[in-house]
C-alpha positions in Angstrom: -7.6 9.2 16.9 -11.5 9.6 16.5 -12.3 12.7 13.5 -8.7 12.6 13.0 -8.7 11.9 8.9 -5.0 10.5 8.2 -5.9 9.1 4.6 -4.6 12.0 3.1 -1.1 12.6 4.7 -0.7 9.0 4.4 -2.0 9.6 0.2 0.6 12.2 0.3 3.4 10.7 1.7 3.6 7.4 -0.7 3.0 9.9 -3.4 6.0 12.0 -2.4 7.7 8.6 -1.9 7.0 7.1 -5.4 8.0 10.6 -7.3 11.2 10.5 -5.4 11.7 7.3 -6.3 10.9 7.5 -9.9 12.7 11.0 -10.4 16.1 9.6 -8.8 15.9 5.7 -9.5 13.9 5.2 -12.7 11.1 3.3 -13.1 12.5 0.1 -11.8 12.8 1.8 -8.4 9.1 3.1 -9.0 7.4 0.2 -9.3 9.4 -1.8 -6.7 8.5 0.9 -4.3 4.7 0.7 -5.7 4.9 -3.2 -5.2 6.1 -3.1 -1.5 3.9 -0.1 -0.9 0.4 -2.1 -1.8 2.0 -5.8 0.0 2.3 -3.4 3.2 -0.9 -1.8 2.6 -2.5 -5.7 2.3 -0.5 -6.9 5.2 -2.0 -4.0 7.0 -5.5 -4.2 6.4 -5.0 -7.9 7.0 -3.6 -7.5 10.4 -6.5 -5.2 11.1 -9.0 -7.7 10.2 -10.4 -5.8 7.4 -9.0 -8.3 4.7 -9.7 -12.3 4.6 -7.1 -13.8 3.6 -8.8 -17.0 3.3 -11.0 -15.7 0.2 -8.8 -14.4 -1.7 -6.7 -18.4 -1.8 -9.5 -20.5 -1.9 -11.0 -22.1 -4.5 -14.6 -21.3 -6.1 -16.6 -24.4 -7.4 
């Protein structure tokens, strides 16, 4: 998928998801769906290798 730029849809679509979700469930069901939304976007990007998990749990002396 070289020069193919996804970002966008994929901006769009959890934007279309959250509205739905806040217009119909509330603001309960917005946030839980913004919650899940950025764990699967840190399980993601962790999977990928672009996230250490290693440095965000350890301790700084």
């Amino acid at each position: 998928m070289e020069g193919v730029q996804v970002w966008p849809i994929v901006g769009l679509a959890f934007g279309s998801v959250l509205g739905i979700a806040g217009a119909f469930g509330g603001f309960g069901a917005f946030v839980l769906v913004l919650v899940l939304g950025l764990l699967g976007f840190l399980a993601g990007r962790a999977i990928q290798g672009d996230l250490d998990l290693a440095d965000l749990f350890t301790r700084r002396t």
